[in-house]
C-alpha positions in Angstrom: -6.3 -21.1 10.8 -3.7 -21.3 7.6 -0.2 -20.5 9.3 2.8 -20.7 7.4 5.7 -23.3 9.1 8.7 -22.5 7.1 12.0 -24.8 7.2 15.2 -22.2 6.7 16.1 -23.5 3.4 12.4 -22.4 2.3 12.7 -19.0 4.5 16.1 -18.9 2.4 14.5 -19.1 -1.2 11.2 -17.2 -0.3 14.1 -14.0 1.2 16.1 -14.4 -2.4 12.9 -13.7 -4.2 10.9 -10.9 -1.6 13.3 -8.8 -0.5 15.4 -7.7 -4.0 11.4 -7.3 -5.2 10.6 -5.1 -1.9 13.3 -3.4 -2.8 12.6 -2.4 -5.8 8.8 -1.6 -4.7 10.1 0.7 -1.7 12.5 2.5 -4.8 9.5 3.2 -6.9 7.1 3.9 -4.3 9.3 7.0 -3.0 9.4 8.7 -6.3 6.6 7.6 -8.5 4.0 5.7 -5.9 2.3 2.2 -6.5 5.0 0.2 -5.5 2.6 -2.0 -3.2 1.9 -3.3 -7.4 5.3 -4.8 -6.9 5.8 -6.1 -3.1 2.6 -7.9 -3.0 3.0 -10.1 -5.3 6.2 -10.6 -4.8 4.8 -12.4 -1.5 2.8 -14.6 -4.2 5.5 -15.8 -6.0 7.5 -17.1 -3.4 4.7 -19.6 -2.7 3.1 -17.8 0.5 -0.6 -19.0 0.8 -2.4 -15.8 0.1 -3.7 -14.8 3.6 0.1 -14.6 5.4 0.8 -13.0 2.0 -1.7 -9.9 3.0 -0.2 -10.5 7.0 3.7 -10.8 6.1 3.2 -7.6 3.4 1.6 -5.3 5.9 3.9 -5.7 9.0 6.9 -4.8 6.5 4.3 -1.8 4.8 3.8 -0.5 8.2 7.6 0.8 8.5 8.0 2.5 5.5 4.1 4.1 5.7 5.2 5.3 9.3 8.5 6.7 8.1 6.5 8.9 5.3 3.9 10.1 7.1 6.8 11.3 10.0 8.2 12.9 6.9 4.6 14.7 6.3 4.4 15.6 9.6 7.6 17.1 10.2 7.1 19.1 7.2 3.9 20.4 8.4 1.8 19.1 5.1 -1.1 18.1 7.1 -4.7 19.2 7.6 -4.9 17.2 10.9 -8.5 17.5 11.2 -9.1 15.9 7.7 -6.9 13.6 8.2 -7.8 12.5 12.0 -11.3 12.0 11.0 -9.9 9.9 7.9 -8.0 7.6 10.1 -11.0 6.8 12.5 -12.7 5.7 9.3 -9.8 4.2 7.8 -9.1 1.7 11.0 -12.5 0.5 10.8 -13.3 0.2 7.3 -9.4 -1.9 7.3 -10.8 -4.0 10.2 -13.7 -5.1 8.3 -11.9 -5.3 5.1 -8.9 -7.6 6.3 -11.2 -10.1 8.6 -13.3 -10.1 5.1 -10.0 -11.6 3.4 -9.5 -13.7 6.4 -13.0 -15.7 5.2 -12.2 -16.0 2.2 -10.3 -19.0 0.5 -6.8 -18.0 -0.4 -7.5 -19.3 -4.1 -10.1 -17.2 -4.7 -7.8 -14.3 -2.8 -5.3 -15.1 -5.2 -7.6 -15.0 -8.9 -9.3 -12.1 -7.2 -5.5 -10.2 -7.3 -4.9 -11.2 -10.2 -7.5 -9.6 -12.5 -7.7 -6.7 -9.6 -3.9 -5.5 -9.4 -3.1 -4.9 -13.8 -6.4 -2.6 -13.7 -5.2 -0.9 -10.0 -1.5 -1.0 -11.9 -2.8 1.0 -15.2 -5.1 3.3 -12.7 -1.9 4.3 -10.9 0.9 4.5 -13.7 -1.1 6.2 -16.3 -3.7 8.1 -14.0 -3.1 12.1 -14.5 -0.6 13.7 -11.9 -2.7 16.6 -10.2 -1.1 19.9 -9.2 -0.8 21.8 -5.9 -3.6 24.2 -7.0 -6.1 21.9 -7.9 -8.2 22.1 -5.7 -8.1 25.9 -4.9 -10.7 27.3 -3.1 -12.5 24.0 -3.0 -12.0 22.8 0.5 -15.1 21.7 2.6 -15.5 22.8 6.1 -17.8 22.0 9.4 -19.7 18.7 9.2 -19.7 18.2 5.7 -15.3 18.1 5.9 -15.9 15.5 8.7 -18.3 13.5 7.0 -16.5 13.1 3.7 -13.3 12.6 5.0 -14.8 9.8 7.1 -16.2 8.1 4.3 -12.8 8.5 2.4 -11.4 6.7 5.1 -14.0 3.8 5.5 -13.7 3.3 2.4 -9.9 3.3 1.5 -9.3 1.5 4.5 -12.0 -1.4 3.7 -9.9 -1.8 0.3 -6.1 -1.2 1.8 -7.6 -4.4 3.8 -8.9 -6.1 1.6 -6.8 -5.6 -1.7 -4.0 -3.7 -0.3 -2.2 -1.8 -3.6 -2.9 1.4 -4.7 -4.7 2.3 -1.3 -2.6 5.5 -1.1 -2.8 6.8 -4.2 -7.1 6.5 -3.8 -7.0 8.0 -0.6 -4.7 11.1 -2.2 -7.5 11.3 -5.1 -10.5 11.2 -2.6 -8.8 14.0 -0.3 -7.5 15.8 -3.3 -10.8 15.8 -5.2 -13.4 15.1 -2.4 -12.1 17.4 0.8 -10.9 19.6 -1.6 -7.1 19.7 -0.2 -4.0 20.9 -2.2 -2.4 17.6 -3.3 0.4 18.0 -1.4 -1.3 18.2 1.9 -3.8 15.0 0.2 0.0 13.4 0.2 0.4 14.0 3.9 -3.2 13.1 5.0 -2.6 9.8 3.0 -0.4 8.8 4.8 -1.5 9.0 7.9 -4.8 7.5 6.9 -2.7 4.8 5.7 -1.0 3.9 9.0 -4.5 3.5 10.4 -5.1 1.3 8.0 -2.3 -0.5 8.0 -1.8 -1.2 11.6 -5.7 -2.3 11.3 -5.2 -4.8 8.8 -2.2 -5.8 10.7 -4.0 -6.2 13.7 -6.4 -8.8 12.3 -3.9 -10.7 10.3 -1.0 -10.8 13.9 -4.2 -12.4 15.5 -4.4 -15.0 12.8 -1.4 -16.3 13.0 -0.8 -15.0 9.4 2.3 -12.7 10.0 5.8 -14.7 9.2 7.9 -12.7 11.3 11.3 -14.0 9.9 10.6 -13.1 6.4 8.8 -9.6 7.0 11.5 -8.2 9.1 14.4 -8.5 6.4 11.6 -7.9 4.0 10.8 -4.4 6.1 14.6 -3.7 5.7 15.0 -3.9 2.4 11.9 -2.1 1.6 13.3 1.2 3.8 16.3 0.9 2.3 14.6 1.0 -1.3 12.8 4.4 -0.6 16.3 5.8 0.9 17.7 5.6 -2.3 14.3 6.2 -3.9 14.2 9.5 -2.4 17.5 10.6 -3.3 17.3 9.5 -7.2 14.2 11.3 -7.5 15.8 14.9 -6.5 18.1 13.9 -9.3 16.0 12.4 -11.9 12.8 12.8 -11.6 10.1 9.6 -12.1 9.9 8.9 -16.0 12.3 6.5 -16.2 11.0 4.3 -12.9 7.2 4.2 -14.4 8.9 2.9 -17.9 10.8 0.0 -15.4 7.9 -0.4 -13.4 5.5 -1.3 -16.5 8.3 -4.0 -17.5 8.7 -5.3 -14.2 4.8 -5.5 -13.4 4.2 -7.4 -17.1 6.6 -10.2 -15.6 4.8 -10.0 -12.8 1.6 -10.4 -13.9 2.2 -13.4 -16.1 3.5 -15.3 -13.6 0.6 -14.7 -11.4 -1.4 -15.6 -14.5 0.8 -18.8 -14.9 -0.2 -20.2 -11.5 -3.6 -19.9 -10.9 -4.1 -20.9 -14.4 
């Protein structure tokens, strides 16, 4: 079992680097999505061996998740039955995608990200935004709805808990173009789908030992506070500018991922 003892001065250094990075994930991920591109490997580059990396990111991703989809649900943007037959799938395809990460060795975990994330990161900035009527007059219904939604879910989920980053945004195309839903109620099933699998993956990684508790709970906090101000500078501005900061910001990234395991 690979847990994590920090000393404070290395809980310290690890906060100074996650948290302005979560931050700034939480900030983009409220108005233009993919900002799990961002707070994952921040978790890298603070030195976290790559399994309480996946742990430590998802107890902070669960918050922020659960605080969106509440938003969803409040607003009433959810097919429920869609999205309750997603989640079923979603919690079991994450259980068998995170105990899969468990078994594997966190340097292979750590190449595997980086040649994964820039072609998730290129999917998500430059992938065509849909509109609400896309998908008119296209949804399924009866046992063909349940069945593709569940498969959505299994297999969203096996990735969120496997890979983690751009789980929501393929789990908004695969209700969106799959189900047949209006994107913005593909938006609201998302997210509930992603709490399942989130509190999945979570689930594994807690029993591993591979959550550090005193980094994801400041971590968690600067992340809400991220897509608080997110939210309200996206009414203002809309989400050109952030995708243009977000390509610069991932490109640093990136080569510094490439850096270490090279």
């Amino acid at each position: 079992m690979e847990i994590l003892n920090m000393d404070m001065a290395g809980l310290i250094q690890s906060c100074l680097i996650v948290c302005p990075l979560v931050f700034l994930a939480g900030f983009i991920d409220s108005i233009a999505g993919g900002g799990g591109l961002i707070a994952t490997p921040a978790y890298m580059i603070a030195g976290l061996p790559m399994h309480s990396v996946l742990g430590t990111n998802k107890a902070m991703s669960m918050f922020g998740t659960s605080v969106a989809a509440w938003k969803y649900i409040k607003s009433g943007n959810i097919n429920w039955r869609a999205a309750i037959v997603a989640a079923l799938g979603s919690f079991a395809g994450s259980a068998l995608g995170s105990q899969l990460a468990l078994r594997i060795n966190g340097d292979t975990l750590k190449t595997l990200f980086v040649f994964i994330l820039p072609v998730v990161a290129i999917f998500v900035i430059f992938g065509k935004n849909k509109s609400d009527n896309d998908s008119a007059d296209r949804m399924l219904t009866g046992m063909k709805l349940n069945l593709v939604a569940f498969l959505v879910g299994v297999i969203t989920g096996a990735y969120d808990g496997l890979i983690g980053p751009g789980a929501g945004t393929f789990m908004i195309i695969g209700f969106n173009m799959l189900v047949g839903l209006d994107y913005i109620k593909s938006g609201g099933c998302a997210k509930v789908v992603n709490v399942a699998s989130n509190v999945s993956a979570f689930i594994s990684f807690v029993t591993a030992g591979q959550v550090i508790w005193a980094l994801a709970i400041p971590a968690a906090l600067f992340s809400m506070a991220g897509n608080l101000l997110g939210s309200t500078y996206a009414i203002k501005h809309g989400s050109a500018l952030v995708k243009k900061v977000m390509i610069f910001v991932l490109i640093g990234i990136f080569i510094k991922l490439a850096i270490d395991v090279l």
